[in-house]
C-alpha positions in Angstrom: -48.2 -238.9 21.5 -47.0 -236.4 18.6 -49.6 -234.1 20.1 -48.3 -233.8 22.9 -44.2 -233.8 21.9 -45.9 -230.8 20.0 -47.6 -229.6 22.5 -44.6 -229.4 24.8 -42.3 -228.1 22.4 -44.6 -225.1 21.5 -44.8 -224.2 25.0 -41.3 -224.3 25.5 -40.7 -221.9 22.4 -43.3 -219.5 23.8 -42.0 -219.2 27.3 -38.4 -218.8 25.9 -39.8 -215.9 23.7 -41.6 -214.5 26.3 -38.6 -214.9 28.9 -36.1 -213.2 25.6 -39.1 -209.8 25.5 -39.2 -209.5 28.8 -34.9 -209.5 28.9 -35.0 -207.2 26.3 -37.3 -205.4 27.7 -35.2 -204.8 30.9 -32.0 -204.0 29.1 -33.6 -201.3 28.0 -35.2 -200.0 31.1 -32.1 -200.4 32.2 -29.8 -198.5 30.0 -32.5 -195.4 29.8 -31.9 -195.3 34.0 -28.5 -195.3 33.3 -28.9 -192.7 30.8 -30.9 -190.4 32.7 -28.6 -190.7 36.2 -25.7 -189.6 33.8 -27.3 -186.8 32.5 -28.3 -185.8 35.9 -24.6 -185.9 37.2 -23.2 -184.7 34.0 -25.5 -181.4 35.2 -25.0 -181.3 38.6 -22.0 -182.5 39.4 -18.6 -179.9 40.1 -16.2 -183.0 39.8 -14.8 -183.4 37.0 -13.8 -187.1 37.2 -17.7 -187.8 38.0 -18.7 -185.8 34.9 -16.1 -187.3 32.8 -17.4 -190.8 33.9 -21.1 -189.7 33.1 -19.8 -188.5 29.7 -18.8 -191.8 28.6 -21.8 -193.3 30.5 -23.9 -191.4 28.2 -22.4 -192.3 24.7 -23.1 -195.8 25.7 -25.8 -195.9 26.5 -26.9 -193.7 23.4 -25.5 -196.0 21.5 -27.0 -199.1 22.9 -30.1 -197.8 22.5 -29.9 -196.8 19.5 -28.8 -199.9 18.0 -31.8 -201.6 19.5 -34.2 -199.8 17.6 -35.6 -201.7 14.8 -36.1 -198.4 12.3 -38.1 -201.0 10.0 -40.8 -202.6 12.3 -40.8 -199.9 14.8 -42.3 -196.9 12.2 -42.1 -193.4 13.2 -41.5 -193.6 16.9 -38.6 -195.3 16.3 -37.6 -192.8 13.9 -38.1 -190.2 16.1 -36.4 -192.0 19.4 -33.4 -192.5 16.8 -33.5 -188.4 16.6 -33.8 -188.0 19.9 -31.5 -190.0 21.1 -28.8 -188.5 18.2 -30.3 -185.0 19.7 -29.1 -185.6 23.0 -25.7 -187.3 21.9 -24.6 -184.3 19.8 -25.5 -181.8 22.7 -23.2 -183.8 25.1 -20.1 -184.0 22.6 -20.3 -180.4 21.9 -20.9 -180.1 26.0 -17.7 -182.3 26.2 -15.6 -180.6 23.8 -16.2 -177.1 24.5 -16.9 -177.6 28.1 -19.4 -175.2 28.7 -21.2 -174.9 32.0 -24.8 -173.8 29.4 -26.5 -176.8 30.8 -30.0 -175.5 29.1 -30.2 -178.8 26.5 -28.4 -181.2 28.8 -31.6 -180.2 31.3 -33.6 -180.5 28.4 -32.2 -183.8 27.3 -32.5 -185.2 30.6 -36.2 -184.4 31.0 -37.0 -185.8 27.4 -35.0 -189.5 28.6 -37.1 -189.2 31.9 -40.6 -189.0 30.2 -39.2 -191.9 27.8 -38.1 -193.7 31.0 -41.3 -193.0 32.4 -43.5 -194.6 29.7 -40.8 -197.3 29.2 -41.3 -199.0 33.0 -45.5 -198.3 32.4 -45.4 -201.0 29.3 -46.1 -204.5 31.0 -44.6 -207.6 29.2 -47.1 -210.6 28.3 
C-alpha cells in the first residue's frame, strides 16, 4: 500500500513538473512573439502612438526574458542570449531617445529575435 501512495505521489510530482516546463516554456514563446511583432511595428509603423506602444512592448519583454535566463545552468547560450537580448535593448533606447528613422539595427534586431523565435517553437516539451 506504501508502494502505491508512492507510486501516486511520484506521478503527480512529474506531471506537475512537466505541466510547470511546458508553462514556462510557453511564456517564453510567448514573450519572444511579442517581442518580434514590436520590433516589426516599432520599424514600420508612421504612428507615433503605435511605435510608442511597441517601445514599451519591447523593454518588457527584454526584460522578462532576460530574467528568465538561468546564466548558471544555462552556460554560454545563455550568456550570449543575455547579450543579445541587452544588444537589442540598447539599440531601441538610443532609437527612442534620439528618434532616428536609421532603422538598420532595429531590422537587424528583429531578424536575430525571429531566428531565436524560430528555434524556440522547434523545441518540443517531454
Amino acid at each position: 500500500m506504501n508502494a502505491a501512495i508512492a507510486i501516486t505521489a511520484y506521478t503527480k510530482i512529474q506531471k506537475d513538473t512537466l505541466s510547470q516546463e511546458e508553462n514556462g516554456h510557453n511564456l517564453v514563446g510567448a514573450a519572444l512573439r511579442k517581442l518580434e511583432t514590436n520590433l516589426k511595428i516599432l520599424v514600420s509603423s508612421e504612428v507615433a502612438a503605435s511605435r510608442s506602444k511597441a517601445f514599451e512592448g519591447i523593454l518588457t519583454a527584454i526584460y522578462f526574458l532576460q530574467k528568465s535566463l538561468d546564466l548558471v545552468q544555462g552556460g554560454e547560450l545563455a550568456k550570449n542570449l543575455f547579450r543579445l537580448y541587452e544588444f537589442c535593448r540598447l539599440k531601441v533606447l538610443e532609437k527612442g531617445m534620439t528618434k532616428s528613422r536609421d532603422d538598420h539595427e532595429i531590422k537587424s534586431c528583429h531578424g536575430f529575435i525571429l531566428d531565436i523565435l524560430k528555434s524556440w517553437d522547434s523545441v518540443k516539451i517531454t
